[in-house]
C-alpha positions as CSV (number, residue, x, y, z in Angstrom):
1,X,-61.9,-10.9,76.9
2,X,-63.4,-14.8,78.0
3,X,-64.7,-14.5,81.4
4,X,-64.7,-17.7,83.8
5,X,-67.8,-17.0,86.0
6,X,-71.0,-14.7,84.7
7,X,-74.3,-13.8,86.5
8,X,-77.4,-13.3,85.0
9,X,-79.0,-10.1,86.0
10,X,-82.0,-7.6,84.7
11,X,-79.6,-6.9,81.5
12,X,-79.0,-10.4,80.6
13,X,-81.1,-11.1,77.1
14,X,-80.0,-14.5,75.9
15,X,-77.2,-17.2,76.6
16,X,-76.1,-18.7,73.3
17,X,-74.5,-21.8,72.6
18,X,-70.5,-20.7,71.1
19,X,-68.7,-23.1,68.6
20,X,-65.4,-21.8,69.9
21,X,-62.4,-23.3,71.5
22,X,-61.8,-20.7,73.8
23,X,-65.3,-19.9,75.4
24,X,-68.6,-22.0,76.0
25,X,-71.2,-19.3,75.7
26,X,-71.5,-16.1,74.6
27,X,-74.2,-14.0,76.6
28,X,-75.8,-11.2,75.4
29,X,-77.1,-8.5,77.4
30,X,-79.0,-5.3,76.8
31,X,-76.0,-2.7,75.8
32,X,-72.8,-5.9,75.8
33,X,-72.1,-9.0,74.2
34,X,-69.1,-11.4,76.5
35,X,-67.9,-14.8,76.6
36,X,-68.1,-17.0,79.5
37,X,-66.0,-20.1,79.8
38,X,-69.3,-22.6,81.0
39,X,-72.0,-24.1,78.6
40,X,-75.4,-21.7,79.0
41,X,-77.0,-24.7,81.5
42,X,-73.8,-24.2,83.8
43,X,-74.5,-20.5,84.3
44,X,-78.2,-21.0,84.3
45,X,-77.5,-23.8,87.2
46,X,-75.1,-21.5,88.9
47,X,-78.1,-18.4,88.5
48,X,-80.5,-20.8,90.7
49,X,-77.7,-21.5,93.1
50,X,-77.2,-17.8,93.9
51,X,-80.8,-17.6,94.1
52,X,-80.9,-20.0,96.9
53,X,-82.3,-22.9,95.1
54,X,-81.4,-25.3,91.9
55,X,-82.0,-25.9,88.7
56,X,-83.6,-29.4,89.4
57,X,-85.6,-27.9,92.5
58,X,-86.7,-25.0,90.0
59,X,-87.7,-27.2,87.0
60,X,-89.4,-29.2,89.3
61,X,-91.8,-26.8,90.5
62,X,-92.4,-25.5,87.8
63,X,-93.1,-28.6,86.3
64,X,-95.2,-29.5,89.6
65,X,-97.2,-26.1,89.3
66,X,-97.7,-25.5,85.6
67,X,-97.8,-29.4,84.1
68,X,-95.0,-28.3,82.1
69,X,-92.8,-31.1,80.9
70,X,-90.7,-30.4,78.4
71,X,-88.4,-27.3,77.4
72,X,-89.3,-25.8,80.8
73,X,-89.0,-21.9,81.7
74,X,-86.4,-21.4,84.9
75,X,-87.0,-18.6,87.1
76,X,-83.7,-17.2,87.7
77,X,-85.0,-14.4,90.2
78,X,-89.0,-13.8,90.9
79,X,-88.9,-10.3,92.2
80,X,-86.7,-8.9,89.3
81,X,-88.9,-11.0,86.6
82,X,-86.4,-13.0,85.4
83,X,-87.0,-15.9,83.8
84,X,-84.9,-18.1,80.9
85,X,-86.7,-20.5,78.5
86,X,-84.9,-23.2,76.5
87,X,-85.3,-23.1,72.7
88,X,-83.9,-26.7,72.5
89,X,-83.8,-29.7,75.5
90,X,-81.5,-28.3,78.1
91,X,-79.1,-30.7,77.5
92,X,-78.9,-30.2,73.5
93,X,-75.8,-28.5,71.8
94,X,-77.7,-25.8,70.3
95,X,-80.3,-25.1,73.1
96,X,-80.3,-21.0,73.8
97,X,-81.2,-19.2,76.7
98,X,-83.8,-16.8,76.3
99,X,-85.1,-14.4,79.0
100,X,-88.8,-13.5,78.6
101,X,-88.5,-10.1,79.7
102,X,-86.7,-8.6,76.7
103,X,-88.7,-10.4,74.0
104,X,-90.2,-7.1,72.2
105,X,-92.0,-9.6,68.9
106,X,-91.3,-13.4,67.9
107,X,-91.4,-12.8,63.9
108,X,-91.4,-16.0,61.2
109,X,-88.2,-15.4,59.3
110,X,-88.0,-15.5,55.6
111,X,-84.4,-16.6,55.4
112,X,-82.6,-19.4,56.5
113,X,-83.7,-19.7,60.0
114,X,-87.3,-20.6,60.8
115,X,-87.9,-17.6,63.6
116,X,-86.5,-14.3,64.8
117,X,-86.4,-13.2,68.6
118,X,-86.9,-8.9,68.3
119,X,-85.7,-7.4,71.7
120,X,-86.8,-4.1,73.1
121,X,-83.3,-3.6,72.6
122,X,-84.1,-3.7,68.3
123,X,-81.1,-6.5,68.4
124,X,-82.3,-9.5,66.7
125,X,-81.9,-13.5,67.2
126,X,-82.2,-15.9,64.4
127,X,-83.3,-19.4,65.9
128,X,-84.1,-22.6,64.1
129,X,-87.2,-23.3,66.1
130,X,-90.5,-22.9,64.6
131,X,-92.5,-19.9,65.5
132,X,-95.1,-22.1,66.8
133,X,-92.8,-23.4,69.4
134,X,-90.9,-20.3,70.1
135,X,-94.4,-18.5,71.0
136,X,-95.5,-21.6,73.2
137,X,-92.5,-21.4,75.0
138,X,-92.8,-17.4,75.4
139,X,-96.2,-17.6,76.5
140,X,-94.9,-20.5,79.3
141,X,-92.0,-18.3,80.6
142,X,-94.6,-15.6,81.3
143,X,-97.5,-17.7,82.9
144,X,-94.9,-19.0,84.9
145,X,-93.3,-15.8,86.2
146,X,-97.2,-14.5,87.0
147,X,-98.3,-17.8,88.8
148,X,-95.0,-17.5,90.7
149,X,-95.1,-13.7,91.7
150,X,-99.0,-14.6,93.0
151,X,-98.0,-17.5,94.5
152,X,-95.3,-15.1,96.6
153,X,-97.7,-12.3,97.1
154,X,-100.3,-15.0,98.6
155,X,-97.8,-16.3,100.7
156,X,-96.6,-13.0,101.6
157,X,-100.2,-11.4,102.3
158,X,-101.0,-14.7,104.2
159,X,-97.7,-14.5,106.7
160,X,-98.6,-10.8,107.4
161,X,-101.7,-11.8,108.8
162,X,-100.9,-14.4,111.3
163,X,-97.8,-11.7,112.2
164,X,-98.7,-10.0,115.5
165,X,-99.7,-6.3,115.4
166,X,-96.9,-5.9,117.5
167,X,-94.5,-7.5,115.5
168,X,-95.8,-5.4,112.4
């Protein structure tokens, strides 16, 4: 079955590029695999919307707070942890999707691809991106999702002090 609309969510593992006529991407999460009639930036812009911000507002603060220029993790959702980093630029035909949180290993592979995603789900994803990069962009995703969830608790911490007792 090709779905028209798809949210990301905690079981969401990777958004892949499809080669198909009838569907865009195909999405795989923890225990599913579906395909979704958008390209994997259409539902990564529509995750942000739904989140209450955009893509370009995300990119640029992460860009803003990390220095981070190129290939640049998106939080999708800050409290659940979930975060998406590009293998490719956004905009290139072969760019995957890959949410931080399932990553179990980044392995070299010694076949035709140059790297292999393990997921604590033991399903595997062969992507032509050097293991080099692919750990770069790993370690990105999850100093951005820690600066983010500090920069939340901070702000958090610092609103609940200037709250009234009585308000409290």
């Amino acid at each position: 079955m090709i779905m028209d609309h798809y949210f990301i969510n905690e079981h969401t593992i990777a958004l892949l590029p499809a080669k198909q006529i009838e569907y865009q991407t195909t999405v795989i999460e923890t225990n599913n695999i579906l395909r979704i009639n958008k390209t994997p930036l259409q539902i990564i812009k529509d995750a942000c919307i739904s989140n209450w911000s955009s893509y370009e507002g995300r990119r640029r603060a992460v860009i803003h707070h990390t220095k981070y220029k190129h290939k640049v993790p998106i939080p999708i959702h800050i409290e659940k942890q979930i975060c998406a980093f590009p293998t490719h630029s956004p905009t290139h035909f072969d760019c995957k999707w890959i949410f931080s949180n399932h990553i179990l290993q980044l392995k070299k592979c010694t076949t035709s691809c140059r790297s292999v995603v393990e997921f604590t789900n033991n399903r595997q994803l062969k992507v032509n991106v050097s293991p080099y990069i692919l750990e770069k962009q790993f370690q990105r995703s999850l100093s951005c999702m820690t600066y983010m969830s500090n920069s939340l608790k901070t702000s958090y911490e610092t609103t609940l002090n200037k709250t009234p007792e009585s308000v409290r």
